[in-house]
N, C-alpha and C positions, 0 to 999 in steps of 0.2 A: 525325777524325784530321787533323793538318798532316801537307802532302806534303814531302818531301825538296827537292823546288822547285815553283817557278810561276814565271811570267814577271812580275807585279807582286806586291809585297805593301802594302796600304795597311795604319798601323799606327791603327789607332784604330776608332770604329764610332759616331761621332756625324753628325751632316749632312754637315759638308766631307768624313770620307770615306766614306759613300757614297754622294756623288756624284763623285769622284773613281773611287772603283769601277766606278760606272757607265759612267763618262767612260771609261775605259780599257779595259772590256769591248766599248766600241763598236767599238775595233779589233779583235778578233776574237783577243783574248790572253788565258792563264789568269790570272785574277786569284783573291788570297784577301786577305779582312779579318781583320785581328786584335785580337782585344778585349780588354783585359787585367780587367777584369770580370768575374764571373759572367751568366749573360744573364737573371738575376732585375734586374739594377743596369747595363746595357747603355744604349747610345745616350751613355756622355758628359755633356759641361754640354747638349749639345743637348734632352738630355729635360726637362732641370728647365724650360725655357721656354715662354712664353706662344707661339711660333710664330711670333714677329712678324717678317717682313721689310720692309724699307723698298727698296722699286724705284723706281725712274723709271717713269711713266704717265701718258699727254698724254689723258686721259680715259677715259670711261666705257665706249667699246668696247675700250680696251687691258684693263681690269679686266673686262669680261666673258670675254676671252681667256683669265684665267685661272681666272674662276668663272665658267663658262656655266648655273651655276644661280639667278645670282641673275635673281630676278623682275622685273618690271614695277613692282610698289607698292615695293620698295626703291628700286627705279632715281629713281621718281617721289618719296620722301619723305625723299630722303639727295641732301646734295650733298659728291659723293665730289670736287669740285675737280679740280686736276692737279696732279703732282710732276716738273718736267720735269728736264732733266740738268743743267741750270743751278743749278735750285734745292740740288740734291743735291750739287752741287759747293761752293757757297757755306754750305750744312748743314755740309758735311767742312772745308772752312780753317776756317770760325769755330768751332768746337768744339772744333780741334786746335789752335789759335791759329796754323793754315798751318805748322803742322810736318809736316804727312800726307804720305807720300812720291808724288810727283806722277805715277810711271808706275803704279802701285798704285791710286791715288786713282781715275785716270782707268781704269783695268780694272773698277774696281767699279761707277762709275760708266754706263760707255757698255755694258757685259754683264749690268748686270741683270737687264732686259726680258726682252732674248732667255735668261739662263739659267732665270728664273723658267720660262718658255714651254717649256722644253726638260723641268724638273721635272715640268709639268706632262703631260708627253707623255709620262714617264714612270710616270704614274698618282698625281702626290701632287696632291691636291687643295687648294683654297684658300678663303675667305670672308672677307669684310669683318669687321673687328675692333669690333664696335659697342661692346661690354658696355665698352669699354676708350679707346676712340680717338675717340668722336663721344659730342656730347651733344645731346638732345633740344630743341630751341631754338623758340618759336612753329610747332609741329606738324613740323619737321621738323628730320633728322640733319644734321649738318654734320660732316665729319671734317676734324680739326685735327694740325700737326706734322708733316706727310708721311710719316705712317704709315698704313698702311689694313688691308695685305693681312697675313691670317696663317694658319698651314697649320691643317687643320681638324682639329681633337683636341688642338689645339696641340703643346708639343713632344713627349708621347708618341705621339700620330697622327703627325706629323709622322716618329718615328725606325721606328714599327712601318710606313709606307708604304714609309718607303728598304729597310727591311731586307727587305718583301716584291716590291720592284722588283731587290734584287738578286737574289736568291734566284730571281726568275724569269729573269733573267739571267744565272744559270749561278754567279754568285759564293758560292765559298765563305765562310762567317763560322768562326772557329774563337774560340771563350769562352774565360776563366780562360787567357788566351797574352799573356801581357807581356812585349813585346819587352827586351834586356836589352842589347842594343849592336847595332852595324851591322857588318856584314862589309863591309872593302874594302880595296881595293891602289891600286898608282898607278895603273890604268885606270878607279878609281869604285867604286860600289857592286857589289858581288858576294853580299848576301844578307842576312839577318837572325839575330842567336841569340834563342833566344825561349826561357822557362820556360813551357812549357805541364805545368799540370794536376800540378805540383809536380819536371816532366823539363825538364832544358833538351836543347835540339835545335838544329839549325843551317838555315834553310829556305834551299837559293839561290834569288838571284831578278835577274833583268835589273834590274829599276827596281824601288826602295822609295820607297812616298810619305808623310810623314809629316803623322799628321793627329789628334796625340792630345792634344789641349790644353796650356793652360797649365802654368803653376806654384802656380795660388793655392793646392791642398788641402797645399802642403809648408810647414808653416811655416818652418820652419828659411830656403829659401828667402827667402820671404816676409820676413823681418825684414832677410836680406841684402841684399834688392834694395829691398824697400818702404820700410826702414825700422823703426826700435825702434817699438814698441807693433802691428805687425800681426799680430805671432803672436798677439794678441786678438782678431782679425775672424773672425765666424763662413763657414761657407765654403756661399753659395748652392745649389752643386751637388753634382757627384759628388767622394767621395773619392779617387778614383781620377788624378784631373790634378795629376800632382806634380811636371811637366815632366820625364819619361821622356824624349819625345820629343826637345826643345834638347837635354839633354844629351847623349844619341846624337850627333848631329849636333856637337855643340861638341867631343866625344872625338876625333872623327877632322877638325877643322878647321874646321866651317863657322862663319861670321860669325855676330856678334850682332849685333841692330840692334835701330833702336823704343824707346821708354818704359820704359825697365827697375825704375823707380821708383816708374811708373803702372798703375793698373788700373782695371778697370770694378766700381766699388763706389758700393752702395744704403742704403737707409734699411731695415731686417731687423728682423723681431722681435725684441726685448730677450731675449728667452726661449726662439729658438727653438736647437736642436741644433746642434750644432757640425760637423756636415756638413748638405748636401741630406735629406732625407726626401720620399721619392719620390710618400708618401700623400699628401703635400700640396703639392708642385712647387714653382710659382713664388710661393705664395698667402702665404709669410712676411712679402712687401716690404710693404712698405706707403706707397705713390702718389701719394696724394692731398693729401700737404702743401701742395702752392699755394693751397689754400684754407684751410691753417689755418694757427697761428704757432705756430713750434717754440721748445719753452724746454729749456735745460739744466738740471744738476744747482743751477747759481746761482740758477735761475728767472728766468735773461735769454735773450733771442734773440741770435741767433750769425750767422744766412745770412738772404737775401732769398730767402722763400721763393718770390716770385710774380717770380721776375729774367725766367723764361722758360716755354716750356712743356716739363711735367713731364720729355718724353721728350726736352729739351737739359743739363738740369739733374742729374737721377736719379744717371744717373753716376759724377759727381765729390761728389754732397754725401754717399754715405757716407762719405767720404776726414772733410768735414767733423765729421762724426758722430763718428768715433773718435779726434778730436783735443779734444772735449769733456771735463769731469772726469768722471771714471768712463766712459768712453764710450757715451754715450747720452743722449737726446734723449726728450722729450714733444713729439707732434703734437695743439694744443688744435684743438678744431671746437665749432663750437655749431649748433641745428638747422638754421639756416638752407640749411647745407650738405650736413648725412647725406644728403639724397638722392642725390648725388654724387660719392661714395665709391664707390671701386671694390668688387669682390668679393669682395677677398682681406679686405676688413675686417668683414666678415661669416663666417669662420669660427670654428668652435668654437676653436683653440690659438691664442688672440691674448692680448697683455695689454695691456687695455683697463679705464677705469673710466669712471662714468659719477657727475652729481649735480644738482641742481635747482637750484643755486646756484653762483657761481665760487667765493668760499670754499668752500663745500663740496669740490668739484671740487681746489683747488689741494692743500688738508689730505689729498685721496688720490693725488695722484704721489708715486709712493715712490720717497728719495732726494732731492729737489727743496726747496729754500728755498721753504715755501710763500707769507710775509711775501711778497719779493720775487715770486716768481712772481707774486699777485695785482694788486703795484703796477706790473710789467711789461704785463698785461694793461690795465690800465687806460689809462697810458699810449697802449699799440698804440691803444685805441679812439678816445681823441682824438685820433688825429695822422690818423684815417683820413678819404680824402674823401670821403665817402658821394654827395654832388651827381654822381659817377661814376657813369652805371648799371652794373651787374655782371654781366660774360657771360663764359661759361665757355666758349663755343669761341674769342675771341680774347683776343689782350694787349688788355684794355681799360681801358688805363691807371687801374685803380680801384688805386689807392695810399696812401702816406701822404705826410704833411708832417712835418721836422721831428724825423722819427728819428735816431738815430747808424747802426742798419741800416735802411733803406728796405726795404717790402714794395712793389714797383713796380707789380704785378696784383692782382684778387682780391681786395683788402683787405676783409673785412667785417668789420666791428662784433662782437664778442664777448659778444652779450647778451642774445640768444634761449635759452632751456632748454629740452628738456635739453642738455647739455654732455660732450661724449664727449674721452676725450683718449687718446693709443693709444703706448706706449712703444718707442722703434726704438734701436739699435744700428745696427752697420757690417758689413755683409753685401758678402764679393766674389765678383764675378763670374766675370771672367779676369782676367788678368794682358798687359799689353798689350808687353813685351818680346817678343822672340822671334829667329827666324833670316830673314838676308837671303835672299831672291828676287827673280828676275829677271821678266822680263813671261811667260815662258813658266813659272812657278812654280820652273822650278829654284833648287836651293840652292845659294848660292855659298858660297866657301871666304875664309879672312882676307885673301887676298888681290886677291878679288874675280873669283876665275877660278870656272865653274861645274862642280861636283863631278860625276862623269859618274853618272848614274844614281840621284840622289839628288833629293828633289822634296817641298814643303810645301805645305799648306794648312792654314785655320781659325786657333782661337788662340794656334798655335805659330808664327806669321809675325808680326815685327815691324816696323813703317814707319808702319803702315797711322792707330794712336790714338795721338797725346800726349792729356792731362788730363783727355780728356771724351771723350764718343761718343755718338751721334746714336741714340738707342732702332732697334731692329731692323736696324744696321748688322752686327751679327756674323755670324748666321744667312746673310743676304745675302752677304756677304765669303766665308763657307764653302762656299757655293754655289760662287760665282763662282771661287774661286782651285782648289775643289774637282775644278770640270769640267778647268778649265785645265791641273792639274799632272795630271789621269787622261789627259787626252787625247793631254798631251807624252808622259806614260810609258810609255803604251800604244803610241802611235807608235814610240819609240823600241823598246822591246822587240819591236812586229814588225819592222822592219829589221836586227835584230841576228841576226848567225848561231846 
């Protein structure tokens, strides 16, 4: 049952808040989560993910700090590198092309470490991202892109450890409770209405923090903000982020800020459901294009596939993808490279063909000029410079010559059999608009004054992505602004009479 009040209500029940839950229990206040989900479909976009967070770590004992189980023969057969705060700062402008808002920027950046640490002292576990982030090179791992660390289960381990650290921490979760507006007067927030369980009710509460995602699953939205044709992108995660949250907050004043145009969009099964499917999570995307050459419905290539590495790129080229005719893309591969393909291209609900010849091969993309497609290909093969050797943990410059698109990386020859080719669409992830915050998380208002008792985190905060986003920036970001706006709120709500 929700109580008549509490001192915090966080609105959401994915990473950012519960760890803002967390954070705000540590002052010794009642807190309650509200999920507007059933808790069969709970946790948010947080569950659809791989776990990945991207931290700052100046080496191998900082990464033991947060896995103390990794072994000796890892330590000795993996070179985990460093990701220092430098690197991650220059990750962040070049991605956002230095639109990222700089006190934001510099929070995520210099609070990584230490929140990941605090996570983990909270009992969520962590391990090196192998199957995904390092490839096996002359006997040993090298991880690439400054991505390492990801929570163990990925993001359903990852939301069943918060939910069982809240829970030991006294926090209420109340299900099926979607907030429905904010209570407040000229002193701030004064509480929440919530439709719980098909009753609306009024919870009051000192400090609301809000932490319940985006807009992508609205389309309506979505075509307002994104653009005509994205009420066609299929939606990565949960149904449930239909930006609830901003619009609370925009009813009674707060700023909009951030990319309202932009979001974090993938290369997605052609085929797969028009929302998340929780049986199969993150495993629709599909990755591994840098090693292959993607053709449209003309049977031309459209994007440099090998511009960067996958997790600077991912991002922005679903945006790509659904600006193709028909919206959708062929990723080709020939053997050379299946062994390095990620996991998710190996499940059963993929659509994929396969043939022992490129004619063959081109005559089964469906929808695709095959004529054209096969003289594309051929093309791609001579321009490629094979005198490059081909390494898949760095940009090593294996290219072409002489394209109208350049493949920069990666480039190989298309002429090994057999020959797989896997059909992707435009898969989004969040939505990167959102509400203005200040360095302590609060929400400010159009005027730039902070709203008293009102507080954000995760992908309902915007400043943070223009165009692109750096792989395991979010998760990270939800953390970080997560602890931040629990700890102001909790504060706040113990000092209040």
């Amino acid at each position: 049952m929700l109580p008549s009040s509490c001192d915090v209500v966080v609105v959401g029940a994915g990473n950012a808040a519960f760890c803002a839950a967390l954070a705000a229990a540590e002052s010794g206040v009642s807190v309650v989560v509200i999920e507007r989900a059933p808790e069969a479909e709970c946790g948010g976009n947080s569950r659809f993910t791989a776990g990945a967070f991207r931290c700052v770590y100046d080496g191998v004992e900082d990464l033991k700090a947060l896995m103390p189980d990794l072994t000796e023969e890892e330590i000795r057969n993996t070179d985990f590198g460093t990701y220092t705060e430098d690197k991650f700062f220059d990750d962040m402008g070049r991605v956002t092309e230095y639109r990222t808002d700089p006190e934001l920027c510099e929070l995520l950046v210099t609070r990584s470490k230490e929140t990941m640490r605090w996570m983990r002292a909270k009992g969520i576990r962590f391990a090196p991202i192998y199957g995904r982030q390092a490839f096996k090179v002359d006997g040993k791992f090298k991880f690439w892109g400054g991505l390492t660390v990801e929570a163990w289960g990925g993001g359903p381990g990852l939301v069943e450890g918060l939910t069982a650290a809240a829970r030991k921490s006294g926090i209420a979760v109340a299900y099926e409770a979607r907030a429905v507006s904010l209570i407040s007067d000229d002193d701030g927030i004064k509480g929440v209405r919530i439709r719980h369980q098909g009753k609306t009710t009024n919870v009051a509460a000192r400090c609301v923090i809000l932490a319940a995602g985006g807009f992508q699953a609205n389309a309506e939205w979505r075509t307002r903000y994104l653009g005509p044709g994205w009420d066609l992108a299929k939606i990565r995660g949960t149904r449930f982020n239909t930006g609830d949250g901003i619009r609370m907050a925009l009813d009674i004043g707060a700023q909009p800020t951030g990319n309202w145009s932009g979001c974090h969009a993938v290369g997605w099964d052609r085929n797969a459901p028009e929302f998340g499917d929780l049986s199969v999570g993150d495993n629709f995307q599909k990755h591994s294009y840098p090693f292959s050459i993607m053709l449209n419905a003309n049977g031309e290539r459209f994007v440099d596939e090998g511009a960067d590495f996958r997790n600077y790129t991912y991002a922005k080229y679903g945006r790509v993808i659904l600006n193709q005719p028909g919206q959708f893309a062929w990723q080709i591969f020939d053997s050379k490279v299946l062994h390095l393909l990620r996991d998710e291209y190996r499940i059963k609900r993929v659509t994929k063909v396969k043939a022992d010849t490129r004619e063959e091969l081109v005559g089964k993309l469906e929808d695709v000029n095959a004529e054209k497609a096969l003289a594309t290909i051929k093309t791609y093969n001579a321009a490629v410079k094979a005198d490059v050797p081909f390494n898949p943990n760095i940009k090593d410059g294996r290219g072409t010559v002489g394209l109208p698109i350049p493949k920069s990386n990666w480039a190989n020859i298309i002429d090994t059999p057999p020959f797989e080719a896997y059909a992707v669409t435009c898969g989004i992830t969040f939505t990167f608009g959102g509400l203005k915050i200040d360095g302590a998380a609060r929400v400010l208002d159009t005027d730039g004054q902070v709203i008293p008792g009102l507080y954000a985190a995760g992908e309902l905060v915007g400043g943070l992505f223009y165009f692109n986003y750096p792989g395991g920036t979010g998760l990270m970001a939800g953390s970080v602004f997560g602890k931040i706006a629990g700890t102001s709120a909790g504060q706040r709500a113990k000092q209040m009479p």
